[in-house]
C-alpha positions in Angstrom: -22.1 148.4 -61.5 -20.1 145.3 -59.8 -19.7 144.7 -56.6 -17.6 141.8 -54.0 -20.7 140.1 -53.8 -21.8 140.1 -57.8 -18.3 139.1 -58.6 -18.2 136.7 -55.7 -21.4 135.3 -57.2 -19.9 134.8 -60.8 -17.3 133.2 -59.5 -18.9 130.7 -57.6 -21.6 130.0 -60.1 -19.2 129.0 -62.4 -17.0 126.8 -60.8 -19.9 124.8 -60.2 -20.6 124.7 -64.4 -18.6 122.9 -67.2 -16.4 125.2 -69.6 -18.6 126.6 -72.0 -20.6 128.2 -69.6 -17.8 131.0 -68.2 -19.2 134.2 -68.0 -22.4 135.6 -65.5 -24.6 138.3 -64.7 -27.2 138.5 -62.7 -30.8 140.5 -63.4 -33.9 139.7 -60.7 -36.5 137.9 -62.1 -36.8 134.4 -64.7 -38.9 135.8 -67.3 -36.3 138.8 -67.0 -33.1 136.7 -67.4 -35.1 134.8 -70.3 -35.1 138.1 -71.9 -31.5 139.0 -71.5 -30.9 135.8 -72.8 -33.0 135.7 -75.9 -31.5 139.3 -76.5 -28.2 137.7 -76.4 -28.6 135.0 -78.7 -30.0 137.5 -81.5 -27.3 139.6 -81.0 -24.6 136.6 -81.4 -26.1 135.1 -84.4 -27.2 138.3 -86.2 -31.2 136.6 -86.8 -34.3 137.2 -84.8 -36.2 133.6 -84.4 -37.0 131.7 -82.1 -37.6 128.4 -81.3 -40.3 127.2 -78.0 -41.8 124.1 -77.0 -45.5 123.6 -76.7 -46.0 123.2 -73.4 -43.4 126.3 -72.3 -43.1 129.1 -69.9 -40.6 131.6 -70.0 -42.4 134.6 -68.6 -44.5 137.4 -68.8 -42.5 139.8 -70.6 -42.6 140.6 -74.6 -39.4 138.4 -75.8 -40.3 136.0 -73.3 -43.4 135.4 -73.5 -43.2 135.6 -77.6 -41.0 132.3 -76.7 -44.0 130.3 -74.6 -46.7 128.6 -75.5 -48.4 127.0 -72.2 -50.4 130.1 -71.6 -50.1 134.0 -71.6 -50.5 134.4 -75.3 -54.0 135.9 -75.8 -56.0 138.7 -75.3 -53.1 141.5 -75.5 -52.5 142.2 -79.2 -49.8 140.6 -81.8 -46.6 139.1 -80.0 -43.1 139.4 -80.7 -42.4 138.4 -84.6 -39.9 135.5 -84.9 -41.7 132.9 -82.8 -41.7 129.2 -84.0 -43.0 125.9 -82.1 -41.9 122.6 -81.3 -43.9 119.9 -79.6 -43.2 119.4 -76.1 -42.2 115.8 -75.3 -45.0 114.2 -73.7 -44.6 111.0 -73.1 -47.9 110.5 -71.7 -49.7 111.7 -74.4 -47.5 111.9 -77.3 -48.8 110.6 -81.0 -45.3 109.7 -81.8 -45.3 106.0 -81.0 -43.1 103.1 -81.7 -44.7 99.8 -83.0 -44.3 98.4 -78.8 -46.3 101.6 -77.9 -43.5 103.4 -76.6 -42.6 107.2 -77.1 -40.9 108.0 -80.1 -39.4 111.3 -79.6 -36.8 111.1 -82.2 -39.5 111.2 -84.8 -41.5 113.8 -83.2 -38.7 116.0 -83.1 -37.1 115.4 -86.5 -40.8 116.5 -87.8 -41.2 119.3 -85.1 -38.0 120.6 -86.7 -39.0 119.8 -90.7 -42.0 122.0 -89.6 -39.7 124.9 -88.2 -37.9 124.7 -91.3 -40.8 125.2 -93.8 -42.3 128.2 -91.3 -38.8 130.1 -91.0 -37.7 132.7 -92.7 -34.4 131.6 -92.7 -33.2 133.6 -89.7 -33.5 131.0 -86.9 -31.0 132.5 -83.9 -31.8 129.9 -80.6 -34.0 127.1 -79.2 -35.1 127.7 -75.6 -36.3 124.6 -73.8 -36.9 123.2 -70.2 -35.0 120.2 -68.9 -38.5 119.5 -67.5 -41.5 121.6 -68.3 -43.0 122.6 -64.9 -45.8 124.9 -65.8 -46.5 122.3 -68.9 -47.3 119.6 -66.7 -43.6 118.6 -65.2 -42.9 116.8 -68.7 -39.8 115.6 -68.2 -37.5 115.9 -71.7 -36.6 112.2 -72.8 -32.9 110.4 -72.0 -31.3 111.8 -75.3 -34.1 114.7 -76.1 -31.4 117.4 -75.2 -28.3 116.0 -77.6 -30.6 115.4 -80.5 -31.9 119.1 -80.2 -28.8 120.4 -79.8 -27.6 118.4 -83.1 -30.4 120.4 -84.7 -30.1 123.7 -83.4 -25.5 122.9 -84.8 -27.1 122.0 -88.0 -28.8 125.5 -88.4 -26.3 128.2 -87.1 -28.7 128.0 -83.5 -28.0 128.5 -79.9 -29.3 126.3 -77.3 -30.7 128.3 -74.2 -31.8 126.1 -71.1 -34.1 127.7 -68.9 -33.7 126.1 -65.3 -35.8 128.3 -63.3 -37.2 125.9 -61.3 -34.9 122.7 -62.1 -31.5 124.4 -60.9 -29.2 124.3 -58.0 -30.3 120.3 -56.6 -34.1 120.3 -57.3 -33.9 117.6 -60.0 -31.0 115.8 -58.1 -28.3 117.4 -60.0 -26.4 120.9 -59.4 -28.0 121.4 -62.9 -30.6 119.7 -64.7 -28.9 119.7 -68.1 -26.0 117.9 -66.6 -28.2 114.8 -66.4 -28.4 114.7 -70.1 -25.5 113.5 -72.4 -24.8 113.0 -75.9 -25.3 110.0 -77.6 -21.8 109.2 -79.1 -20.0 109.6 -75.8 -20.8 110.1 -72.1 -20.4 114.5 -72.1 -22.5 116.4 -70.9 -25.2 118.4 -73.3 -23.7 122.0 -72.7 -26.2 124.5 -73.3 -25.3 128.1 -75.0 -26.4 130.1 -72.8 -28.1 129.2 -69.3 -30.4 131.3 -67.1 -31.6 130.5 -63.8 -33.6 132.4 -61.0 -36.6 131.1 -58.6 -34.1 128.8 -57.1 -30.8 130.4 -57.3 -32.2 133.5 -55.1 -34.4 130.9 -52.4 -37.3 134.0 -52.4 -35.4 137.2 -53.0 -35.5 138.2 -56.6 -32.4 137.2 -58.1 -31.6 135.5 -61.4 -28.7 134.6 -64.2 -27.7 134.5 -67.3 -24.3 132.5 -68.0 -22.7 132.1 -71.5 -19.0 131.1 -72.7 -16.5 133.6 -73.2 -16.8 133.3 -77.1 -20.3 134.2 -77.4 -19.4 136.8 -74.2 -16.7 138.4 -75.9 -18.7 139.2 -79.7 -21.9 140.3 -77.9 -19.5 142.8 -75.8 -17.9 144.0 -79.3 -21.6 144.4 -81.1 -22.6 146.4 -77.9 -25.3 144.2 -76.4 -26.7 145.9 -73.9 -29.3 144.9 -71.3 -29.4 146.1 -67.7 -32.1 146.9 -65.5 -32.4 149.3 -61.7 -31.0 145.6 -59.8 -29.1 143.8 -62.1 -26.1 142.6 -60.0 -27.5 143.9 -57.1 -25.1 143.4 -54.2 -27.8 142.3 -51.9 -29.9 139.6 -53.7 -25.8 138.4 -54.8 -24.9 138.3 -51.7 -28.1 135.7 -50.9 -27.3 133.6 -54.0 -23.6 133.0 -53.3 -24.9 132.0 -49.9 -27.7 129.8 -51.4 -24.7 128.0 -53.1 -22.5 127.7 -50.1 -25.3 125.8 -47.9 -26.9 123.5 -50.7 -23.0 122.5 -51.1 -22.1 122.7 -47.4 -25.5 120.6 -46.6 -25.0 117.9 -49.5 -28.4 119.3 -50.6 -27.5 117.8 -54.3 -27.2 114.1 -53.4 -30.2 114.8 -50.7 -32.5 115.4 -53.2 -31.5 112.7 -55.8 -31.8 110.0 -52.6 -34.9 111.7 -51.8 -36.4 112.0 -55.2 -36.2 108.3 -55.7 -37.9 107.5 -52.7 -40.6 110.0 -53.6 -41.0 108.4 -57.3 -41.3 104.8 -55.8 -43.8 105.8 -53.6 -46.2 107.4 -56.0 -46.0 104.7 -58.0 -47.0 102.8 -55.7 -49.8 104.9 -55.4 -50.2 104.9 -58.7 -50.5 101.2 -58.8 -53.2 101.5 -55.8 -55.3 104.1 -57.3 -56.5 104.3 -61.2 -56.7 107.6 -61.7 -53.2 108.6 -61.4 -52.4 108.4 -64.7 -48.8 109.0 -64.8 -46.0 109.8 -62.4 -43.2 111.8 -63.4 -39.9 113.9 -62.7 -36.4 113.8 -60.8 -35.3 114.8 -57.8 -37.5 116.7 -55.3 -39.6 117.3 -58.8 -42.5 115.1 -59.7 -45.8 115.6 -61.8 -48.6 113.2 -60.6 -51.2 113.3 -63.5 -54.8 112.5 -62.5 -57.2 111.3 -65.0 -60.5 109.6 -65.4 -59.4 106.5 -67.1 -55.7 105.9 -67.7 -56.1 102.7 -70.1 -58.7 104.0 -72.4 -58.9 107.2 -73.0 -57.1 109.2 -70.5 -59.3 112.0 -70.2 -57.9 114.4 -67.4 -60.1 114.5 -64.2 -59.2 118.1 -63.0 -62.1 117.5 -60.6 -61.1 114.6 -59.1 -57.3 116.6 -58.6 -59.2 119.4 -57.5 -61.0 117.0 -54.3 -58.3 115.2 -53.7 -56.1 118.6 -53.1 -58.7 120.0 -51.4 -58.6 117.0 -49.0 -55.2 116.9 -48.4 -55.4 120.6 -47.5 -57.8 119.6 -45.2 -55.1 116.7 -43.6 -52.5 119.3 -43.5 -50.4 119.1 -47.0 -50.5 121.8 -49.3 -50.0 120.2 -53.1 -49.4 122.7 -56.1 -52.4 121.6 -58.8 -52.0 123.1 -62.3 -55.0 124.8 -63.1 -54.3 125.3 -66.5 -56.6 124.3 -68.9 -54.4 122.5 -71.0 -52.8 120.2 -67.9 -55.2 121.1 -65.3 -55.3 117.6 -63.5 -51.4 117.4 -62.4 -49.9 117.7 -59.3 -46.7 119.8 -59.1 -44.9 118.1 -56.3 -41.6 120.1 -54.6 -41.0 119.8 -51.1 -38.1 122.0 -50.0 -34.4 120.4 -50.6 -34.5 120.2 -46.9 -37.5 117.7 -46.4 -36.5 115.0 -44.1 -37.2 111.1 -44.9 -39.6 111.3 -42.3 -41.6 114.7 -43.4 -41.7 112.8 -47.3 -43.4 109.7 -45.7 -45.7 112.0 -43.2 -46.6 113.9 -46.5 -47.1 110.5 -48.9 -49.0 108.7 -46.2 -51.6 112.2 -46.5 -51.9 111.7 -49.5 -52.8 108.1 -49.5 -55.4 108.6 -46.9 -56.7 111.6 -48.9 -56.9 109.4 -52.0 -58.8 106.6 -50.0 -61.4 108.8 -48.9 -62.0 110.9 -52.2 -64.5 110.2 -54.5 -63.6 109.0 -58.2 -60.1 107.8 -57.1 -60.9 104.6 -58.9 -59.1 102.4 -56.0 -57.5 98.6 -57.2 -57.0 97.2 -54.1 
């Protein structure tokens, strides 16, 4: 069913992408609109795989989660067929180095993708990826990650789907986190195939999308894709997100969080110069990973106990810090104050943190 607001919504959305990304519909929840758009992309190209990274998360439903590999894979039978790996860029911890010691992605992905090649079955239909993996450890993807991939995925009759659940609509300084990645040969934008967005796009209501050009729009519609669900373009939650877009643009929420986010990454960087257990500070925008470890020149064994005190005394102060608990990354703050955070509230927050750092155990202070 459409509606003024649902249509409203599209329209609004849109404006607001590059071409290539024309058409819109709106289900309620990310791992939900992950679906659709997996769905999609089989039904465009006519195979069935698909391509994740290792650090992933898509959701908790079968196509989606079939597509992730961070967690929610075990101890529920066989998953979706189809589902290939990638290694997630981490330039922390990578094994791909250059000679200087630096990441070398390019290599890591061209042998990530020789190793999809020898495991496929020769039907390989999309990549899904996030412009920064926040489940995974907020691992940001590498300054020309997202062209290279999407050379691959050309090369191989793929679709590129972007999953910007949690970096859309200003959280990693841009409208869109995918517009802050560009092709090597010239300064455009990486266009993804197919988009979806959702925890950000509905500000708590349960609202999500899926956006695709018209090509890919217009042969899905005449091989009779189908997905719908009871709220899908649900006047109400539509009516939310069109007015989620109005204030981030009437508030100049976009450029507030890039301004923002840079003061945020000096200053825990600072910290991380103060204190040797932050391993690593990472992200964009109002989006940063703060990776806590034991020894960061030497080994850098994670120190999920040492995240877990230092939390536990900031909650104590007043500040409330999302920890992954994750095995796998379970010493990294998952930092994302509100677009609306003042300069002041950053610095109040910051400054508890410092003083929770000082007074923790194991913090492994310089100076």
């Amino acid at each position: 069913m459409l509606s003024p607001p649902a249509i409203a919504l599209g329209k609004k959305l849109t404006s607001l992408l590059p071409d290539g990304l024309d058409k819109a519909f709106f289900p309620s929840t990310g791992g939900e609109s992950n679906e659709a758009a997996i769905k999609l992309a089989k039904s465009y190209t006519g195979k069935f795989e698909i391509v994740g990274l290792s650090a992933s998360w898509h959701g908790v439903t079968g196509v989606a989660a079939g597509a992730q590999y961070h967690a929610g894979r075990t101890g529920h039978g066989p998953m979706m067929p189809g589902n290939l790996i990638l290694p997630a860029p981490n330039s922390y911890r990578s094994i791909f180095r250059h000679a200087d010691g630096s990441h070398d992605w390019q290599t890591e992905l061209d042998y990530g993708f020789s190793l999809v090649d020898r495991a496929s079955c020769g039907s390989l239909a999309a990549l899904i990826v996030e412009p920064i993996l926040s489940s995974g450890g907020m691992l940001e993807l590498p300054p020309g990650w997202l062209a290279a991939a999407k050379r691959h995925c050309d090369a191989r009759g793929m679709l590129l789907i972007v999953d910007e659940a949690q970096t859309g609509i200003g959280r990693a300084g841009d409208w869109f986190a995918f517009s802050h990645h560009h092709g090597a040969a010239d300064a455009h934008v990486v266009v993804p195939d197919i988009l979806t967005l959702s925890k950000t796009l509905g500000n708590g209501l349960p609202l999500s999308a899926v956006v695709t050009s018209n090509a890919i729009a217009q042969v899905t519609r005449d091989r009779s894709f189908l997905f719908y669900t009871t709220h899908v373009n649900d006047p109400l939650p539509c009516a939310v997100g069109l007015k989620v877009l109005e204030i981030v643009e009437r508030d100049n929420l976009v450029a507030h969080s890039a301004a923002l986010g840079l003061k945020l990454q000096s200053a825990l960087r600072t910290l991380q110069a103060r204190y040797g257990c932050i391993g690593d500070v990472r992200g964009r925008g109002l989006m940063a990973g703060v990776e806590i470890v034991a020894d960061r020149r030497e080994t850098k064994a994670g120190a999920p106990d040492v995240a877990r005190a230092v939390a536990e005394r900031m909650a104590a102060k007043g500040l409330w810090a999302q920890l992954s608990t994750m095995a796998s990354f379970g010493g990294v703050f998952r930092l994302a104050p509100p677009l609306t955070t003042t300069a002041e509230e950053l610095e109040r927050g910051l400054a508890i943190m410092e003083e929770a750092l000082s007074e923790t155990e194991g913090t492994v202070p310089l100076y």
